[in-house]
C-alpha positions in Angstrom: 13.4 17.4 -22.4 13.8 13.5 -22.1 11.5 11.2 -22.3 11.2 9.4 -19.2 9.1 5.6 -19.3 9.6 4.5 -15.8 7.5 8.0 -14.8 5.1 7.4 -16.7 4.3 3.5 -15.8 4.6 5.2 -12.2 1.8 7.4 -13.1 -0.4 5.0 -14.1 0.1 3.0 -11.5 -0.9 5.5 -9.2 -3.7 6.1 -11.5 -4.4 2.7 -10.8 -4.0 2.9 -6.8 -6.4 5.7 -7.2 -9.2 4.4 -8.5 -8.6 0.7 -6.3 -8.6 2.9 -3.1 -11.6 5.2 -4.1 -14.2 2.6 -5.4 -14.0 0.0 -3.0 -16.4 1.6 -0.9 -19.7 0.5 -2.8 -19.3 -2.7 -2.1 -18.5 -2.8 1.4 -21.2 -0.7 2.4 -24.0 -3.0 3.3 -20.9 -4.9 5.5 -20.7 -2.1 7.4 -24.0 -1.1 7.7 -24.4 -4.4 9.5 -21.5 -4.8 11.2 -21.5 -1.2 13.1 -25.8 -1.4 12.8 -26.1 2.2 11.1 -28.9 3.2 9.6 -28.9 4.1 6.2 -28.7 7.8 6.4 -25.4 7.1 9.1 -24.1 4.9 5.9 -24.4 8.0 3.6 -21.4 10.3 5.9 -19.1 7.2 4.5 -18.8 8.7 1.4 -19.3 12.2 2.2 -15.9 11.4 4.4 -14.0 10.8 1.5 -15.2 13.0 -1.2 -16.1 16.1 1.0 -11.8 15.7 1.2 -11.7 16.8 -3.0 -13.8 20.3 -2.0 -11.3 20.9 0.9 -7.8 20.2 -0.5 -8.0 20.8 -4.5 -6.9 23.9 -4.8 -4.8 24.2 -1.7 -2.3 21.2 -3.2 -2.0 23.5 -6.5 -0.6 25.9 -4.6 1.0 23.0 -2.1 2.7 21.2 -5.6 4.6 25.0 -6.9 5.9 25.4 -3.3 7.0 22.1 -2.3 7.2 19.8 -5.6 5.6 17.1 -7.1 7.7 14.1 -5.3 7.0 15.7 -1.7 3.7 15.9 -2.5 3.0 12.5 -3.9 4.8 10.7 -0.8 2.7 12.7 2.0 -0.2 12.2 0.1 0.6 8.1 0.1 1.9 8.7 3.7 -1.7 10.2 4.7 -3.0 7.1 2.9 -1.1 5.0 4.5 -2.0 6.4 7.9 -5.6 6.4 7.0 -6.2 2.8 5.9 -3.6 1.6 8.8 -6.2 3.5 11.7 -9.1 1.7 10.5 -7.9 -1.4 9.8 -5.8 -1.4 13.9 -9.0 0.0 15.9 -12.4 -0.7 13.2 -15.6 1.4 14.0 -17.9 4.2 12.4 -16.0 6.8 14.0 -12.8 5.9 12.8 -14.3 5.0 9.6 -14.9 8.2 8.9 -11.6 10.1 9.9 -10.1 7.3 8.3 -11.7 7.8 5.2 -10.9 11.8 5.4 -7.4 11.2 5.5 -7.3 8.8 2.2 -9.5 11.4 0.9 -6.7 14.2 1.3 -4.5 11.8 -0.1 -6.1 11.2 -3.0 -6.9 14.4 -3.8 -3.1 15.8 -3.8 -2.8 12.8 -6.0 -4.9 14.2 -8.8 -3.1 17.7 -8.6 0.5 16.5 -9.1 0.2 13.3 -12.0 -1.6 14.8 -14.6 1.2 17.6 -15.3 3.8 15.2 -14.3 2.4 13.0 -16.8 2.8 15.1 -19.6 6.1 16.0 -19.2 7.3 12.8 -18.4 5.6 11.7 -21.5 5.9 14.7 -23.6 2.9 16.9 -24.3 2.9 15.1 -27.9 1.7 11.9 -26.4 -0.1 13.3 -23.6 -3.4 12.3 -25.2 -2.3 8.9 -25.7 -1.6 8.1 -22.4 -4.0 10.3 -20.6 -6.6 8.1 -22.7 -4.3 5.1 -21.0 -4.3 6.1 -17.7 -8.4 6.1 -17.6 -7.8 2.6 -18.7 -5.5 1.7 -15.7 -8.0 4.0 -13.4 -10.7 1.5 -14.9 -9.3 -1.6 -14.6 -8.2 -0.6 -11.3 -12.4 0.3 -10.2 -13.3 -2.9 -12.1 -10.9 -5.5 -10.0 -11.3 -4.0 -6.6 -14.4 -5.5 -5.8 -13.3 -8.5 -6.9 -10.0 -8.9 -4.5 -13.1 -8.0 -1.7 -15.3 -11.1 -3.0 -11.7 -13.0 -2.4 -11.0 -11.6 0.8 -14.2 -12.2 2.3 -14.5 -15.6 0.7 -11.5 -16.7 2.0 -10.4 -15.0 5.2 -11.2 -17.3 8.8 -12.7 -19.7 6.2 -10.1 -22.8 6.5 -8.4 -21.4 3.2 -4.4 -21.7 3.0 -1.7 -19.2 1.6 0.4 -16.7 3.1 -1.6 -13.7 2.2 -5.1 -15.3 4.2 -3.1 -16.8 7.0 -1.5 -13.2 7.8 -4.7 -11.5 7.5 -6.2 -14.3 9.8 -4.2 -13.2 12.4 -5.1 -9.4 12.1 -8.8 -9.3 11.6 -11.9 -10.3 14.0 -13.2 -13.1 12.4 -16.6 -10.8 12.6 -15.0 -8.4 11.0 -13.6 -10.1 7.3 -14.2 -6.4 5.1 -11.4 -4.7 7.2 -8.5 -7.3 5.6 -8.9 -4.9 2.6 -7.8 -2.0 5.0 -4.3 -3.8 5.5 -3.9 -4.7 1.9 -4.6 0.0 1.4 -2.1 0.2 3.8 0.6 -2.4 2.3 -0.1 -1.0 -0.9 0.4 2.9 0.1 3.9 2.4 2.2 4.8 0.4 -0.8 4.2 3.5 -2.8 5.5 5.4 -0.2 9.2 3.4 -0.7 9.0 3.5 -4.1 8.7 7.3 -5.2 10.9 8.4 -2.2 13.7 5.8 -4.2 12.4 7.5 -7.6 14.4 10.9 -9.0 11.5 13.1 -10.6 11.7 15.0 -13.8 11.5 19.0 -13.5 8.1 19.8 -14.3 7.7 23.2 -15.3 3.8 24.4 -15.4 2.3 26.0 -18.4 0.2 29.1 -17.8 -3.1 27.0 -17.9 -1.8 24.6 -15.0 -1.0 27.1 -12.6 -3.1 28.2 -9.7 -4.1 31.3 -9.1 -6.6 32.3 -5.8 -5.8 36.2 -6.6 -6.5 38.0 -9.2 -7.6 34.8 -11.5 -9.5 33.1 -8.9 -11.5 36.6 -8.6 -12.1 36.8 -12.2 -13.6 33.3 -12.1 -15.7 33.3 -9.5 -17.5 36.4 -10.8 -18.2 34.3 -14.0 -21.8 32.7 -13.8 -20.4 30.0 -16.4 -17.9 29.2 -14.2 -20.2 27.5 -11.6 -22.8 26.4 -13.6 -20.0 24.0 -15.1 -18.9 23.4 -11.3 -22.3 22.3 -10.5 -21.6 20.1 -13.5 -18.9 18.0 -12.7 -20.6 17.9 -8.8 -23.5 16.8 -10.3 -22.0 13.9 -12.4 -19.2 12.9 -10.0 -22.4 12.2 -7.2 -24.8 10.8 -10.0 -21.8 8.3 -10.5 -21.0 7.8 -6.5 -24.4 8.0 -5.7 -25.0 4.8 -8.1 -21.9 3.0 -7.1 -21.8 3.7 -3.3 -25.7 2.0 -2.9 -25.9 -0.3 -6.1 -24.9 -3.5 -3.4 -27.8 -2.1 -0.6 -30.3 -1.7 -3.3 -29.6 -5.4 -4.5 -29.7 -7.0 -1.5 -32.6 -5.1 0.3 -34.7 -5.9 -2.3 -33.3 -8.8 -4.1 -31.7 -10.7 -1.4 -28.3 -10.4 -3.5 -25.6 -11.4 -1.4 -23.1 -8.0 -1.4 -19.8 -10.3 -1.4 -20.5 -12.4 -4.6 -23.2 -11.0 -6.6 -23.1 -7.4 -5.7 -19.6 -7.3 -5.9 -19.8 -8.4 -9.7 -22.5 -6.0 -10.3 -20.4 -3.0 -9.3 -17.4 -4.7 -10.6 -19.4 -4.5 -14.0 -20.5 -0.9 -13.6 -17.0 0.4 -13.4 -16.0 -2.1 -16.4 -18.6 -0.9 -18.4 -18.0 2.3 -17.6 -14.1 2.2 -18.7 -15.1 0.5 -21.5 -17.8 3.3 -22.7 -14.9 5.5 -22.2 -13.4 4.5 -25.7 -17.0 4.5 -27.2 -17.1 7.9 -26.2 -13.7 9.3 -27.7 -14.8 7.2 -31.3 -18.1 8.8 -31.3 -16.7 12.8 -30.1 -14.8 12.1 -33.6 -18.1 11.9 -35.5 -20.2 14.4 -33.3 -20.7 17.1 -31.3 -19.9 16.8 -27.6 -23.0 18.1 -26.6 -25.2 15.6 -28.5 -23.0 13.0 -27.2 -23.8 13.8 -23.4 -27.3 14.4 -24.5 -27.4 11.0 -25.9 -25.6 9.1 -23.0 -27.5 11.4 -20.8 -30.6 9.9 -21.9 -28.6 6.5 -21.7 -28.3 6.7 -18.1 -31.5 7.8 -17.1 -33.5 4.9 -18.7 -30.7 2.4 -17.5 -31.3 3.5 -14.0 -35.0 3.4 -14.1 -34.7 -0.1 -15.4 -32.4 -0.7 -12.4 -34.8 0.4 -9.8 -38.0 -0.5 -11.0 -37.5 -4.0 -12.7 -37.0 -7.5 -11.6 -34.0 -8.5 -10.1 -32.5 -9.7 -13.6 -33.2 -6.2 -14.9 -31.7 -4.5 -12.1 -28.4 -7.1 -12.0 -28.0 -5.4 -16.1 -29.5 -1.5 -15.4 -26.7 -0.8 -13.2 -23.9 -1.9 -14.5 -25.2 0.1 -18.1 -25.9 2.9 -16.1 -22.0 2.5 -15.2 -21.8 2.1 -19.2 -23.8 5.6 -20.4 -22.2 7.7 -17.4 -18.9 7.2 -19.1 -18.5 10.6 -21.2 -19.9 12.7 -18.9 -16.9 13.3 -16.8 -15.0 14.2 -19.7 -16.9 15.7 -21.7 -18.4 18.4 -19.1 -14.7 19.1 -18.5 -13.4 20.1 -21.6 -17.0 22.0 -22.1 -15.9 24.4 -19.1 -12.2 24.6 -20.2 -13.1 25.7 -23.8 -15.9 28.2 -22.6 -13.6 30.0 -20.6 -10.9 32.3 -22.5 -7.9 31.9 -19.8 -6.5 31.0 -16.2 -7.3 27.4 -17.2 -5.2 26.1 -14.5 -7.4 27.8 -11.8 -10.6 26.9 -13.2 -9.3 23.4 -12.9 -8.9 23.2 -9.8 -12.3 24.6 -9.6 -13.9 21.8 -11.5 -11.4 19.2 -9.5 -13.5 20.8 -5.8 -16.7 19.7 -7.9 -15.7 16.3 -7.1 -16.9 17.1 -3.7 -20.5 16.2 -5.1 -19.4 12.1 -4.3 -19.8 13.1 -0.9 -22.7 15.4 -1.3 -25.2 13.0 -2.9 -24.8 9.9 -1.3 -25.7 11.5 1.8 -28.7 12.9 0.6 -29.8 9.3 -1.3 -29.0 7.6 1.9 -30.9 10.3 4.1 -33.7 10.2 2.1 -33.4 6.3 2.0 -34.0 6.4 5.8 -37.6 8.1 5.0 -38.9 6.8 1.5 -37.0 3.6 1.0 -33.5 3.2 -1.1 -35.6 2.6 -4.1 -37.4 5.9 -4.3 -34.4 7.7 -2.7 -31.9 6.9 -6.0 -34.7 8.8 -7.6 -33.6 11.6 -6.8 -30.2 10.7 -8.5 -32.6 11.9 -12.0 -32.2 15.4 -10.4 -28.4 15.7 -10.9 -28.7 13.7 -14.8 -31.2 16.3 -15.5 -28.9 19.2 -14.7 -26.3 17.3 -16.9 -28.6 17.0 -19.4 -29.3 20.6 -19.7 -25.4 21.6 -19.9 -26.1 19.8 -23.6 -28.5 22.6 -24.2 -27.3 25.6 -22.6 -23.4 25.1 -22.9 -21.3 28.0 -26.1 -18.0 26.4 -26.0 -16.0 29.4 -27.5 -13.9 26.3 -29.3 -16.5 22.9 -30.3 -14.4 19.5 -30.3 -12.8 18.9 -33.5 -14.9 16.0 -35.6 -14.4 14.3 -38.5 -16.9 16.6 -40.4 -14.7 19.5 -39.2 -11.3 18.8 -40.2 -12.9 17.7 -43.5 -14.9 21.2 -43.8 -11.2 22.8 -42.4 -9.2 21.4 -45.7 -11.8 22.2 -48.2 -11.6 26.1 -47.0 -8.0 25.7 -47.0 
């Protein structure tokens, strides 16, 4: 079929919106905390809000996406995030927070059902890698800048500052209340998407066998498969090692260094996610030369001593562990994925969406760090994040891929039988 380049730069700009709307919430934690006076284990649902929304709507917006079609699906998910940003940002509390936090969750995981198939046919399955590798660029920079337009925001809002974009939000935000301005610039930026992909004619996408979703027959087969959720424990395991970090990086800092969360914290967790995109193309070089296994052993490893460092040194330390802990947990998404995909014969498309309700663990562990956070401290309670890098590490022992990522040393070995 033909090519289509306005869908694609589409898609990456929702990959983008993604990641801008996800991430923000690390830094604005230890606003809220004090501005609604929660304690830490209250702070932790803030997460589990948003993320407990991937283990609830995964696989339902398969099935939604073959019914109704990509474009309906990608507006009512922007329309939910629209909704949800808009409510929090008209009538700010915890309460709200929450429902409001739901709702972009939804949104965002419809999002990652419908783009990544769109993407390759817009883009044709020959360059699918390519941009695929692109689009976790955009979905970095995105995580990287975020925190950065919330230093500016609360920098600049009720502070004297000129220019249409602070007057405005001057005018809609309790001058107590400076964090919620990002809320109206979610919400300008998801009607804009809104207006744009209703305006937008959509190419056909027809699902290969491994996309489709399946909760009969296939989802059966699966779920008898101890493999299965031992790889589902994987990616719930990595995705709250990596929210568990991120969400409670700016409390850590400034309960025990005295870091101020809108300039310095910011920047650390701005860091993390850069350094964490960033480790992303370290990690494709080096799956080239070796095994993927010892490559999430190795980052693995990484992580673990990065985050000690983090907890248990001075302030300089910490203000470096984190965002290399942001650096080492790069792979691990990735890598864990295609693991399960290539230990599994077939119904690829279901097991996917499987893996995708994993995400779920960003709200699971959080809660518990921040629970436990109300009884031992923060510091001792993001020990407990070793418990989930541990179970990553052992998927680099026990995983039998029935296909091992191709290497340089392969493809070499491959032409000298041939």
């Amino acid at each position: 079929m033909q090519r289509n380049s306005f869908i694609v730069v589409l898609i990456l700009l929702i990959f983008f919106v993604i990641s801008f709307l996800t991430n923000i919430l690390g830094p604005i934690i230890p606003d809220i905390v004090k501005s609604f006076d929660l304690s830490l284990g209250l702070a932790g649902f803030l997460p589990f809000a948003f993320f407990v929304a991937y283990g609830v709507m995964s696989i339902p917006a398969g099935l939604m996406v073959e019914k109704y079609g990509e474009k309906r699906i990608l507006i009512a998910a922007f329309v939910l995030a629209f909704l949800g940003a808009q409510l929090f940002a008209l009538i700010p509390g915890f309460s709200i927070a929450l429902l409001s936090l739901f709702l972009i969750g939804i949104g965002m995981a419809m999002l990652q059902v419908v783009i990544n198939p769109l993407l390759r046919v817009a883009g044709g399955e020959e360059k699918f890698a390519f941009f695929s590798v692109l689009a976790q660029l955009f979905f970095g920079a995105a995580s990287f800048l975020s925190p950065l337009l919330y230093s500016y925001l609360v920098l600049n809002v009720h502070s004297g500052s000129s220019g249409f974009l602070i007057e405005t939000l001057n005018s809609l935000v309790p001058e107590n209340l400076k964090w919620v301005s990002l809320y109206w610039v979610f919400a300008v930026i998801a009607l804009l998407m809104v207006l744009v992909i209703a305006l937008v004619r959509f190419p056909k996408v027809e699902l290969r066998e491994d996309e489709r979703m399946d909760v009969g027959k296939s989802f059966s087969e699966l779920s008898s498969n101890r493999t299965v959720w031992l790889f589902f424990l994987g990616i719930f395991a990595y995705v709250g090692t990596e929210q568990g970090i991120a969400n409670w990086i700016s409390q850590f800092l400034q309960t025990y260094h005295g870091v101020d969360p809108a300039t310095t914290g910011a920047s650390v967790i701005s860091y993390f996610w850069g350094l964490l995109t960033i480790g992303c193309f370290l990690g494709l070089a080096l799956l080239k030369l070796m095994d993927s296994r010892k490559v999430l052993a190795f980052f693995t490893c990484g992580a673990i001593v990065a985050l000690l460092t983090a907890l248990f040194g001075s302030k300089e330390l910490a203000l470096v562990g984190f965002p290399l802990a942001g650096f080492f947990a790069s792979v691990m998404y990735s890598v864990i994925f295609s693991l399960a995909l290539n230990s599994v014969p077939k119904h690829h498309g279901t097991f996917s969406g499987i893996l995708c309700a994993g995400i779920s663990g960003g709200a699971v562990v959080p809660l518990i760090v921040g629970g436990l956070g109300e009884l031992v401290g923060l510091r001792l309670a993001m020990v407990f994040l070793l418990i989930p890098l541990g179970y990553i590490f052992s998927i680099s022992i026990w995983a039998k891929p029935l296909v091992n990522n191709e290497t340089v040393t392969s493809v070499k070995e491959l032409f000298k039988m041939s």
